[in-house]
C-alpha positions in Angstrom: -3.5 50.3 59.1 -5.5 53.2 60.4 -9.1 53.4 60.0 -10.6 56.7 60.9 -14.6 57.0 61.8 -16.6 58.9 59.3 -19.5 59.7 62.3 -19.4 60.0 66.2 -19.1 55.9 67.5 -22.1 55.4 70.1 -20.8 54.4 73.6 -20.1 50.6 73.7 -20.4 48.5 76.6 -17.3 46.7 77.5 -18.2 43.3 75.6 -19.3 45.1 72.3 -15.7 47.0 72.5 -14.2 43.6 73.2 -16.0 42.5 69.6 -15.2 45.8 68.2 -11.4 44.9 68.3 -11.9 41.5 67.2 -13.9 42.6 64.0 -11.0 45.2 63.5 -8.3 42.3 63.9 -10.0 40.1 61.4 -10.4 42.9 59.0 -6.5 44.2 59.3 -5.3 40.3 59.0 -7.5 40.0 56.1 -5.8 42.9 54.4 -2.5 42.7 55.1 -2.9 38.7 53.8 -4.4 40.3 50.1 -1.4 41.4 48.4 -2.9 45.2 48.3 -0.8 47.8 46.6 -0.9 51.4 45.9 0.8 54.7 44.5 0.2 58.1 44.7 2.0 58.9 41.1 1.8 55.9 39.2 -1.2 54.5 37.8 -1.1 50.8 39.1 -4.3 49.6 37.7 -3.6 49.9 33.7 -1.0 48.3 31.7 2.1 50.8 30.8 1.3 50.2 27.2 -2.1 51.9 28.2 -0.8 54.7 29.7 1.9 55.8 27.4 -0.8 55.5 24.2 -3.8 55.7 25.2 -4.6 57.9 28.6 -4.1 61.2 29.2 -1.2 62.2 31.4 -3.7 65.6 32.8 -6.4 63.2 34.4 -5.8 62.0 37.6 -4.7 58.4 38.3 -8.0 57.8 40.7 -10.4 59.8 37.7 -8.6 57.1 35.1 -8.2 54.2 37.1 -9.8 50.9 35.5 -12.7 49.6 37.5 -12.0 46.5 37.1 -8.2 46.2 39.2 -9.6 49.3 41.2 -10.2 47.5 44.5 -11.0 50.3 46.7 -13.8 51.6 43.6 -17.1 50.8 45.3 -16.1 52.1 48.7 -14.9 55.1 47.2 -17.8 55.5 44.9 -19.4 59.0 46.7 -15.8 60.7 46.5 -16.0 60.0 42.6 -19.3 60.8 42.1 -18.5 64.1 43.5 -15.1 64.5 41.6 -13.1 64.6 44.9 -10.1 62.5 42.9 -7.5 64.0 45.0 -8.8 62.1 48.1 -8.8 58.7 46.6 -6.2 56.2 46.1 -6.7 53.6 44.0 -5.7 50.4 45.4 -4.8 47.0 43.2 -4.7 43.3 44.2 -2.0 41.4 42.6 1.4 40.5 42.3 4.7 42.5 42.1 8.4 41.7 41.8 11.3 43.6 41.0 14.1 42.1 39.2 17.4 43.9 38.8 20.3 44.3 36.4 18.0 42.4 33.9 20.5 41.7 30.9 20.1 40.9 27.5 22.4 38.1 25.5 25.2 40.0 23.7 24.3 43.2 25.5 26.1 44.8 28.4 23.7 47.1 29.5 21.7 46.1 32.4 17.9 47.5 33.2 15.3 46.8 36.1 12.3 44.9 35.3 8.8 45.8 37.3 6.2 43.0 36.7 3.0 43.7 37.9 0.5 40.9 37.6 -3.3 42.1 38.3 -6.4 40.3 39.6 -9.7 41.6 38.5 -12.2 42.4 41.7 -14.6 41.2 39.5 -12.6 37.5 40.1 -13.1 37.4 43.8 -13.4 34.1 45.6 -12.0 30.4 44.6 -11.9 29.9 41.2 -14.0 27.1 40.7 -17.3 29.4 41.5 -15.7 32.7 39.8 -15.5 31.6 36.6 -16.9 33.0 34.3 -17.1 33.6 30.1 -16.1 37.3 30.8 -12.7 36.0 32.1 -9.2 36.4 30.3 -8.0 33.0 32.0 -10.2 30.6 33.0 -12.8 28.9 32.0 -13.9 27.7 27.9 -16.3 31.1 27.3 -19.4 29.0 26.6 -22.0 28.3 29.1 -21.5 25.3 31.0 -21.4 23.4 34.6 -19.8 20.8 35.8 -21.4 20.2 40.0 -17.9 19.1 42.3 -18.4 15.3 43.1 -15.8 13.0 44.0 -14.9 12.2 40.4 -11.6 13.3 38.8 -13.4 14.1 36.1 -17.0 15.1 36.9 -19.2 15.3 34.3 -20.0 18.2 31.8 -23.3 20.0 31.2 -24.0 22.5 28.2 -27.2 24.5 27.6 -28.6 23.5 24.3 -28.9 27.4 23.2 -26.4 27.3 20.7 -27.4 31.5 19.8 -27.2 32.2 24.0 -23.4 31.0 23.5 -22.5 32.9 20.5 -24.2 36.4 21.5 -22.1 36.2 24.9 -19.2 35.1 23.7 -19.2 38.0 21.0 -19.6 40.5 23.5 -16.5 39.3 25.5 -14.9 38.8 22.3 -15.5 42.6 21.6 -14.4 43.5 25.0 -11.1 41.9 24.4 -10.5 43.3 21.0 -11.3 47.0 23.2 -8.9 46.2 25.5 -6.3 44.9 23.7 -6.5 45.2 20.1 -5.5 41.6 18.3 -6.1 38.5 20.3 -4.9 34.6 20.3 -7.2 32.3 22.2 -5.1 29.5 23.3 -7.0 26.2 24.2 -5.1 24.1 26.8 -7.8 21.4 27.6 -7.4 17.7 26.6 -9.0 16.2 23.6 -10.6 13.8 25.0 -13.8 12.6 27.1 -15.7 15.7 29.0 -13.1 18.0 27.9 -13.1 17.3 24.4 -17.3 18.0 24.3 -16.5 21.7 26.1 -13.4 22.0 22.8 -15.8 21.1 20.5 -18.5 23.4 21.7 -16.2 26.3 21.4 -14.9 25.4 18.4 -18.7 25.3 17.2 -19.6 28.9 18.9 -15.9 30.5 17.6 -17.4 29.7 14.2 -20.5 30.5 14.6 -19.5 34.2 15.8 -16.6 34.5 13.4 -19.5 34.5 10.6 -21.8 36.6 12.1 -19.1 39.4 12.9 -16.1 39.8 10.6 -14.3 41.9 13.4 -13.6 39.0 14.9 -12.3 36.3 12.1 -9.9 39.2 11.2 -8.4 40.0 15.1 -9.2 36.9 16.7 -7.1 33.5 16.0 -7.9 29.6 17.3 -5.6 27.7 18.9 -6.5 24.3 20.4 -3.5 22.9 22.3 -3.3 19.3 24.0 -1.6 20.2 26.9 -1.8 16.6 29.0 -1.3 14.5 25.9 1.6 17.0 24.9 3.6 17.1 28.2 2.6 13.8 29.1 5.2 12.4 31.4 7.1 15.4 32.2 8.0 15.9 27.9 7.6 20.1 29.0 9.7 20.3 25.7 6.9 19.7 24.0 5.5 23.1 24.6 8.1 24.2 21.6 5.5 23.4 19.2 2.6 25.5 21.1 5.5 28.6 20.9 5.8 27.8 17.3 2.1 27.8 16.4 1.8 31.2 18.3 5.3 32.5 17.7 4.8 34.9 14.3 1.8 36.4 16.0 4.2 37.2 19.3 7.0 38.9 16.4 3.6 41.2 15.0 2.8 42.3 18.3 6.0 43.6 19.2 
């Protein structure tokens, strides 16, 4: 990595270059240890299904790119402001593999597979503090806490604004439905004890909205899956009747 100064560098004293090339050691092993990708011809921060329907192939990948895998965005904010696309890159945090001569049962031919995985910039730090009811995976989109103590299973607290839950949990809910048209909310908690208030809660708000916005009772469908009483000693076969609650929905989507 190469960083190139955008003004003249003041003369440094022998101790603050010393610093100087610490700070820039820290920074490059910082990252190198993020996973950071980037192309100059392929748009790396939307989905392909985005691309081939839904963006124009004359824009330019950094003029297009989605703010929200765009890593490099803020730093490059002045370039865009200006419309200087050609001298930005947009970078994404993630994770690629290639797998190859990908076959089908009862088909000979062969094809590569690309899987790109993306992680939002707006999802930076551990995941505990990062969560959020704007994310896609994570945490039940209600408002809650639940402080870290020495507990396996620390205690829950919800806000009693019932309306403060709903109203953000439509607007994610219309976000998603943006995004990515129809949408299955799978619930994976337990059904019991601190979990089973945060289910409930949901269960309450999903209702709520779904009355209060008929967008979302005909795109949006409930699912509310026991995963630790369902694969309970290792019984990962159970997950067959998750697939088969979800499966017809997998067949419309294509």
């Amino acid at each position: 990595m190469v960083l190139l100064p955008t003004q003249q560098l003041p003369h440094l004293t022998p101790a603050q270059v010393e610093d100087e090339e610490r700070y820039m050691a820290m920074v490059t092993t910082d990252v190198e240890a993020q996973l950071l990708y980037f192309a100059f011809e392929y748009d790396l921060t939307h989905t392909l299904q985005r691309i081939t329907t839904s963006l124009s192939p004359t824009v330019s990948i950094a003029e297009r790119a989605d703010p929200r895998f765009c890593w490099n965005y803020a730093a490059c904010s002045f370039l865009l402001e200006k419309k200087l696309f050609a001298w930005v890159v947009p970078i994404m945090q993630g994770y690629v593999e290639v797998c190859k001569h990908v076959s089908i049962a009862d088909n000979k031919a062969t094809f590569d597979l690309l899987y790109i995985s993306r992680r939002s910039c707006r999802r930076q730090g551990t995941r505990f503090t990062m969560r959020g009811i704007d994310s896609i995976r994570g945490s039940i989109p209600v408002v809650w806490s639940s402080p870290a103590t020495l507990k396996y299973a620390p205690k829950v607290f919800q806000r009693a604004q019932a309306d403060t839950d709903t109203a953000a949990f439509q607007l994610h809910a219309e976000e998603m439905m943006k995004l990515y048209g129809r949408v299955i909310l799978v619930n994976l908690i337990d059904k019991k004890t601190e979990q089973l208030k945060l289910g409930e809660a949901f269960e309450k708000t999903f209702g709520h909205a779904s009355t209060l916005n008929t967008h979302i009772l005909a795109n949006i469908r409930y699912v509310w899956f026991d995963f630790h009483h369902e694969c309970r000693r290792m019984q990962y076969a159970n997950l067959g009747k998750l697939i088969s609650q979800v499966d017809d929905d997998f067949q419309d989507y294509g």
